[in-house]
C-alpha positions, 0 to 999 in steps of 0.5 A, spaced: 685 831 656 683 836 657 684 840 665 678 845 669 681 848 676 675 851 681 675 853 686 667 853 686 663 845 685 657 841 687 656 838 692 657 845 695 651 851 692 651 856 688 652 861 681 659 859 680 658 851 682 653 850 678 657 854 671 663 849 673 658 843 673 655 845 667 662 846 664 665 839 666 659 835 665 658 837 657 666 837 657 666 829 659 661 829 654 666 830 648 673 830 651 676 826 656 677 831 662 679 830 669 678 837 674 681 839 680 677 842 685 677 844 692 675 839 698 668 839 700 664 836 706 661 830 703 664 829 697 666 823 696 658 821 695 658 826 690 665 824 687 663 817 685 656 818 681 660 822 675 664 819 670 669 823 670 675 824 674 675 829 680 682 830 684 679 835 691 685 838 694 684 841 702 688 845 707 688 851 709 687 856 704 694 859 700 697 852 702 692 849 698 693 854 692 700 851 690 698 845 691 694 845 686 697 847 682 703 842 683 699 837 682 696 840 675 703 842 673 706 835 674 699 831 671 701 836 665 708 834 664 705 826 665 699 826 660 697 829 654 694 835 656 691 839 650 688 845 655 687 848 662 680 852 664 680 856 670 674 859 674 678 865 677 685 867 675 688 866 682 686 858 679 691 858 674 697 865 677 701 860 680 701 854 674 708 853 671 705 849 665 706 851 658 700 848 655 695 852 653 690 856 658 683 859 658 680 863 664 673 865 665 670 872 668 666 873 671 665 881 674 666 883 681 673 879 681 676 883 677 673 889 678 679 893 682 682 900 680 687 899 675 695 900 677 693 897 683 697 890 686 692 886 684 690 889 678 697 888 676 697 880 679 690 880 674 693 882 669 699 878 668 695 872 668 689 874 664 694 876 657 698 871 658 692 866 657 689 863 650 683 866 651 679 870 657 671 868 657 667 874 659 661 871 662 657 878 658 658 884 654 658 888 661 664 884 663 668 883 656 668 891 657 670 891 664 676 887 662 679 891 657 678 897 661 682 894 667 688 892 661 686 886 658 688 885 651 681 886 647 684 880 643 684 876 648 677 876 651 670 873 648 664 873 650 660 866 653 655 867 656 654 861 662 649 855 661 643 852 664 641 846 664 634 845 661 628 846 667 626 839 671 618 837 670 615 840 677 612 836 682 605 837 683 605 836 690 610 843 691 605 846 686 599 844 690 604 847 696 605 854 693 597 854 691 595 853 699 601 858 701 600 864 696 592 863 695 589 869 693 595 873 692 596 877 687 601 879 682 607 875 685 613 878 685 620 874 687 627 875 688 632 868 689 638 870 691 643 872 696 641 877 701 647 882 698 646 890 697 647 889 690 641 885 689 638 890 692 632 887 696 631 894 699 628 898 694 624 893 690 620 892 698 620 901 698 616 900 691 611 893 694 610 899 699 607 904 694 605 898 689 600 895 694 595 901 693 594 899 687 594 892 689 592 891 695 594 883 694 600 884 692 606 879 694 613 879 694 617 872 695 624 872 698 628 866 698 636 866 699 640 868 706 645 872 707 649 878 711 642 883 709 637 879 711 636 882 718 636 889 715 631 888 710 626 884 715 627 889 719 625 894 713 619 890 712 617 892 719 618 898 718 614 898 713 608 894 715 608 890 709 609 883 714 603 881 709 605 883 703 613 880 703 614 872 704 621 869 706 623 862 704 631 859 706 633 852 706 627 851 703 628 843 697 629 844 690 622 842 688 619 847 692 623 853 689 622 850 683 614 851 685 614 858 687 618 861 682 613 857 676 607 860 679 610 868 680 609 873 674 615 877 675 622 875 678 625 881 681 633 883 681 635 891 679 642 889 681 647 895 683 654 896 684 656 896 691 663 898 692 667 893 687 661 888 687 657 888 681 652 882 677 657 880 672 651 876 668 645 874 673 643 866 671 638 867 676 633 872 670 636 865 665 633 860 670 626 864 671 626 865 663 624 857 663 619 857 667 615 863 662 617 868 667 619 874 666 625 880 669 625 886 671 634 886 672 639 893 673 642 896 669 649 896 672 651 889 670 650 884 665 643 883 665 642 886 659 644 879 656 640 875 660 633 879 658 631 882 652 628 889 655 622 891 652 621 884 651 623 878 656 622 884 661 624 890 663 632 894 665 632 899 670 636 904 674 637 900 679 638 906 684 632 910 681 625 908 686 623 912 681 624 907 675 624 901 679 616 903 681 615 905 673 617 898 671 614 894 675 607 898 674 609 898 665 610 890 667 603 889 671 597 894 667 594 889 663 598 884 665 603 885 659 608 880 663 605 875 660 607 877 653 615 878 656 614 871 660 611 868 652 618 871 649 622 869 655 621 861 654 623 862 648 629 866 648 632 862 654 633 856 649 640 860 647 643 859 653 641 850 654 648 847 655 647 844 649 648 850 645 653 855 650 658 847 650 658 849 642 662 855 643 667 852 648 668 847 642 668 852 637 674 856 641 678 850 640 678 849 634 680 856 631 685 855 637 688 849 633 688 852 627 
């Protein structure tokens, strides 16, 4: 049996959610498994529809903690558990099993000076497991520049799963929506200072004078959104840039498929950073391109100069070039092209493969 700790899991949204789904689904795929996650309102529905089992864990925050971790140390001590995977290392800190641990990373959680008192807490569980599981090359590298024994950590980068047909009634939706619009540009993702809506819609500023139908579409929410509606106004652009939240998963779907390039030059914001960006890997599937930040682990998610395009992320300058690169003669639709190819390295058919792969040397 094999044993996943999260904090983050379905039927709650989001980037990390849908990693531990992913993980847990393939895993029950192969291996009797059993998952520890934090409870959710309306779970129980969610619960009873896998084939595998979830014990969910309440209470206020620390207390729910350690209780999960005497729960996972008396299954361990009661079953046959071959491993224990973690989304976070506070998920595996107060464990006392001895059975073998893997930690996933992911970026932001362990970017913190090192020598500092987390930074030590980071430490003591990230080289005291099997294995720490770098969600890309920029968060491998982050790891061992925090203290991490560079022996200990590999790269997988997370899956997705394959793209769901889209449905043509929110395909003929977005065409009566968009119309004339054009080019189509598109961000999905939280309103954060990293993702930096700010400087793509300073470009759309500039972009409009060459194309006057231009449209940038902005689904998500989030602690910026008031900033950069307001910056919208500021820059009369109310025309060119669209808003979308709460919107169904068909729809999304719909506008992303009929966009020419997804937009996300990340940066790094105080100890935040885009450790991977499975939102470049999501539109890959749809044959759309990216345009993504240098900071960060973008570059394994997009193939510059092939699936889209990395730039500096706080040059306005870069970000404005790139999008022009993209848009004159169309070249976003030979990057879209690769990218519909390239994206099937990243199916959970294939990441599962090197999870089973870890495994196996670790038995040797």
């Amino acid at each position: 049996m094999y044993l996943i700790v999260t904090k983050s899991f379905p039927p709650e949204i989001g980037g990390m959610q849908n990693l531990m789904w992913g993980l847990a689904k393939e895993f029950s795929k192969n291996y009797l498994i059993k998952v520890f996650a934090d409870y959710q309102d309306g779970h129980k529905e969610f619960d009873e529809k896998v084939n595998f089992s979830i014990e969910r864990v309440g209470g206020i925050k620390f207390l729910r903690k350690i209780r999960k971790a005497q729960l996972i140390d008396e299954v361990s001590k009661e079953s046959k558990v071959e491993a224990i995977f973690g989304d976070h290392w506070k998920s595996l800190e107060l464990l006392k099993t001895n059975k073998k641990k893997y930690c996933l990373i992911h970026g932001k959680e362990i970017n913190h000076p090192r020598g500092s008192k987390i930074n030590i807490r980071i430490l003591k569980v990230l080289n005291n497991v099997e294995k720490v599981i770098a969600n890309s090359n920029y968060t491998k590298n982050l790891a061992i520049e925090i203290g991490v024994s560079e022996n200990k950590v590999t790269i997988i980068n997370p899956g997705v799963d394959q793209a769901k047909e889209l449905d043509e009634k929110s395909l003929e939706k977005v065409e009566s929506l968009l119309k004339v619009k054009s080019p189509r540009l598109i961000t999905i993702s939280r309103f954060d200072k990293r993702k930096n809506h700010e400087k793509v819609i300073m470009a759309i500023r500039n972009l409009k004078e060459i194309y006057p139908d231009i449209v940038y579409i902005c689904i998500g929410y989030g602690d910026e959104e008031d900033n950069i509606k307001k910056l919208v106004k500021e820059l009369n652009l109310d025309s060119q840039v669209m808003f979308f939240k709460d919107i169904s998963e068909n729809l999304k779907n719909a506008l992303l498929s009929k966009s020419n390039i997804f937009v996300m030059p990340s940066i790094k914001y105080r100890t935040s950073v885009e450790g991977f960006g499975i939102a470049y890997v999501e539109a890959a599937q749809y044959g759309v391109p990216s345009l993504g930040g240098k900071d960060g682990g973008a570059s394994d998610a997009i193939a510059h100069e092939k699936t889209g395009l990395i730039c500096d992320g706080y040059n306005l300058d870069d970000i404005y070039s790139s999008f022009n690169s993209m848009l004159k003669n169309k070249k976003y639709l030979e990057y879209g092209k690769n990218a519909k190819n390239f994206v099937t390295k990243f199916y959970w058919s294939n990441i599962v493969d090197k999870y089973k792969d870890i495994l196996n040397q670790d038995c040797l």
